[in-house]
C-alpha positions in Angstrom: 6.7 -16.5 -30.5 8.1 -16.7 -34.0 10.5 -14.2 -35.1 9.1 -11.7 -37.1 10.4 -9.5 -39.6 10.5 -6.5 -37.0 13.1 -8.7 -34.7 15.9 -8.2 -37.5 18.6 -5.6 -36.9 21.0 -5.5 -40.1 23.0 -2.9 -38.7 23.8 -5.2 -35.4 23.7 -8.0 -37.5 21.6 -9.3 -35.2 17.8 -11.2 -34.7 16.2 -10.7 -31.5 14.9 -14.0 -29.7 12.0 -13.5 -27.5 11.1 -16.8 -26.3 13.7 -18.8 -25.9 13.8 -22.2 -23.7 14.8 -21.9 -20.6 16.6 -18.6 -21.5 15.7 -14.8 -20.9 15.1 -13.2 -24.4 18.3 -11.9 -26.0 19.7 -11.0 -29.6 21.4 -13.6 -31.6 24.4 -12.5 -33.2 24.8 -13.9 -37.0 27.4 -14.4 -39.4 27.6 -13.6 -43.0 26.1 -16.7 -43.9 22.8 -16.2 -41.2 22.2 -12.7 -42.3 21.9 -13.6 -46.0 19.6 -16.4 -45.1 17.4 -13.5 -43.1 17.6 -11.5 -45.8 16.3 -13.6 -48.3 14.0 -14.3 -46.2 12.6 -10.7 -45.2 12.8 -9.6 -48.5 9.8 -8.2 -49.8 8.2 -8.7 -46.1 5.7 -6.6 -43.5 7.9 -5.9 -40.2 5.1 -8.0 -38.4 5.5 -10.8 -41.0 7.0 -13.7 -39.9 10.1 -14.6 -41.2 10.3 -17.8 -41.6 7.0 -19.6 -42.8 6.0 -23.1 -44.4 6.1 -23.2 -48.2 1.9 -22.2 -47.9 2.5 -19.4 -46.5 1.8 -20.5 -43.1 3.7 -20.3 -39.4 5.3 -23.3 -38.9 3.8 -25.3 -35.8 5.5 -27.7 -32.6 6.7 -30.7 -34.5 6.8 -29.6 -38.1 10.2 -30.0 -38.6 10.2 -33.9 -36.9 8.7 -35.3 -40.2 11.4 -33.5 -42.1 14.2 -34.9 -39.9 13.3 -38.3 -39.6 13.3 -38.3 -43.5 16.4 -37.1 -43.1 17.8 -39.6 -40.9 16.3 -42.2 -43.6 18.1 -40.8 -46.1 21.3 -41.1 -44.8 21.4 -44.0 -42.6 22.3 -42.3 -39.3 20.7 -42.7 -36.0 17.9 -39.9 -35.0 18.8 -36.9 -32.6 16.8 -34.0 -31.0 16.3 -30.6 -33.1 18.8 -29.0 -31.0 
């Protein structure tokens, strides 16, 4: 599932990851720089609100973020790789 706003823990610094390839659920721990992107994120959020969403206002969906990276590629004239 997508993380919501609920899976945040700014004390821990932390943002819980309940599905997660291959991998039993666990907390990912993140630096300065991921819990200011959380936090901008959250702010102004429901704890059942996801956090992340599509500039619509919708959950982003398997193989949104392909289109995006093949531009990217484009764009920079390197060979294509996997999202992770």
């Amino acid at each position: 599932r997508h993380a919501e706003v609920r899976d945040y823990d700014p004390e821990a610094s932390t943002l819980w990851l309940a599905e997660v390839k291959g991998v039993n659920p666990r907390p990912a721990y993140l630096d300065a720089a991921g819990v200011e992107l959380v936090e901008r994120h959250i702010d102004g959020k429901n704890p059942e609100d996801f956090i992340f969403v599509r500039p619509d206002g919708l959950q982003w969906g398997k193989g949104h973020q392909r289109r995006r990276m093949l531009a990217a590629f484009a764009a920079a004239a390197i060979p294509g790789t996997t999202y992770h």
